[in-house]
Steps between C-alpha positions, in 0.01 A plus 500: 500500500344841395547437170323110536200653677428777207546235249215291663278815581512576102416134366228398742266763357575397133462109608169574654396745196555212249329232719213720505501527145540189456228418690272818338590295117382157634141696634491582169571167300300305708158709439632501113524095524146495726373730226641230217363266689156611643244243262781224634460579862148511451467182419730391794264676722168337358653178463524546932113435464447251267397204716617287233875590531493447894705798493334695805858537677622699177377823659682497845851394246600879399457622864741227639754549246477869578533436857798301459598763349466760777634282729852531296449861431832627752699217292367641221600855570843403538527301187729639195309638239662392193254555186607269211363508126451070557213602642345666236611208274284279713216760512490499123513090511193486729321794298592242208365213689182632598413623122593135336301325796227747443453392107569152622217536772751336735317644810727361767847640330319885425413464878851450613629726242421719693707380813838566231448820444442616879807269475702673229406860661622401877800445253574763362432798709660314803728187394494145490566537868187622569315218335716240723400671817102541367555089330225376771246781508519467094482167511184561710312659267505213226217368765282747403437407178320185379680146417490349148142375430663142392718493795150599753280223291754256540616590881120500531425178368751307682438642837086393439595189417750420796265685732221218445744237520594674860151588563401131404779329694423742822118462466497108516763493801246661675250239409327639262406345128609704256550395145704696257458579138736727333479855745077355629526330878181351515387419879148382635267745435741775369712539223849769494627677139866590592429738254814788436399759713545182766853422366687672740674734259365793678639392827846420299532852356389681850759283684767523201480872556443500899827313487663737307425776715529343815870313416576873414465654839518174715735260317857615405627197482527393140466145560187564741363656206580245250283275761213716539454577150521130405262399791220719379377265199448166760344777801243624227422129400451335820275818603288469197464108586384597832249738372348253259514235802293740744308577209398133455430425829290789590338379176374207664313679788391784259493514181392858489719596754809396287454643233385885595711748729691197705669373137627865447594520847660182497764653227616830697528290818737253259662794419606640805564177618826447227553841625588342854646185420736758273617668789485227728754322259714798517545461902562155463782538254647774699539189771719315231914537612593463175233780371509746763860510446466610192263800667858673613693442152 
């Protein structure tokens, strides 16, 4: 027994000098790739104000993911550091990557380019290991950085067009006249542009991420979250609807009225309003047998 306890009193130190160092080398290759990276990020972070990309949730992203993080940090502690030259490989792949999409002025794959390599470096200072327990955090982070301009034009498109069809549909259920041409609801007296900041694809990528991050802390259930993330798209359109729908009827009281503060107002209150029927779908699901069930498994 005397001989067990002097063998563990000698290793410990050595296991926790070469997590340390392992830790000290990742410091280090993560300002290298921030360095590498800095004109990247840059645009990641001004791309968080650009009205046009409805990307105002971009800058809360990198805090969540690094609060997930935290939150695993005595997991993380215990984990087996086990660097592995893979890593690198895939370091040297995304460093690749980010110089071909750079020529190529493919924005959206220089972006996320970026992503690999914090990737590849996780890698190999720590292990694939590592990366599996950080897969959701790192996922995380691809939130931060802007869609595909086709795929946001397109999304964006669709979602004006099906929000005056709504909008329409709603409007004259109420008893209201409303003709539609094209994205244009006129009414009496007033006439609504479902124009794309009105397409609901802010409220989609706010919720998209809200869900993330909520389904993260709240939601281990991986069929709960399969629910809630697929939920999100038909919660942001029937929100939208009903802000065009108060929108139109205010209209027809006050023009004026509808169109200054109120409008903008209308839009966070849809907001937080697909941010309760969200969590208010969550509860109800937990009430499912067959789904809370699976809460346990």
């Amino acid at each position: 027994m005397a001989d067990n306890s002097a063998v563990l009193v000698d290793d410990s130190p050595k296991d926790a000098i070469r997590s340390y160092g392992a830790w000290i080398i990742a410091a280090w290759i993560g300002l290298l790739l921030f360095a590498a990276y800095f004109q990247t990020l840059r645009h990641v972070y001004g791309s968080w104000f650009n009205d046009a990309l409805n990307m105002e949730h971009g800058i809360f992203v990198p805090f969540a993911a690094a609060y997930m993080v935290w939150m695993k940090k005595d997991e993380l502690k215990q984990a087996k550091i086990s660097p592995s030259w893979l890593g690198v490989l895939a370091v040297v792949v995304a460093t690749l990557v980010f110089f071909l999409s750079t020529l190529a002025q493919w924005i959206w794959v220089s972006h996320v380019s970026f992503l690999g390599g914090l990737v590849g470096s996780i890698w190999a200072v720590c292990g694939f290991r590592m990366v599996l327990r950080l897969v959701y955090p790192l996922a995380t982070l691809v939130l931060m950085v802007p869609p595909p301009s086709f795929i946001i034009n397109r999304v964006t498109l669709d979602l004006q067009l099906l929000a005056s069809r709504l909008g329409e549909v709603s409007l004259e259920t109420l008893g209201f006249s409303v003709l539609r041409e094209g994205n244009i609801l006129e009414m009496v007296g007033e006439k609504l542009a479902v124009a794309e900041a009105c397409s609901g694809i802010r409220s989609l990528m706010a919720l998209i991420f809200l869900a993330v991050v909520y389904s993260y802390f709240f939601v281990p259930q991986k069929r709960l979250r399969a629910i809630l993330f697929a939920s999100v798209i038909p919660i942001a359109i029937l929100c939208n609807a009903g802000r065009i729908v108060a929108t139109g009827v205010v209209g027809q009281f006050n023009r004026e009225l509808a169109h200054g503060m109120l409008h903008a107002t209308f839009g966070y209150f849809g907001l937080a309003l697909g941010a309760l029927m969200l969590f208010g779908l969550h509860r109800l699901l937990l009430k499912i047998p067959f789904l809370e069930r699976g809460r346990y498994a």
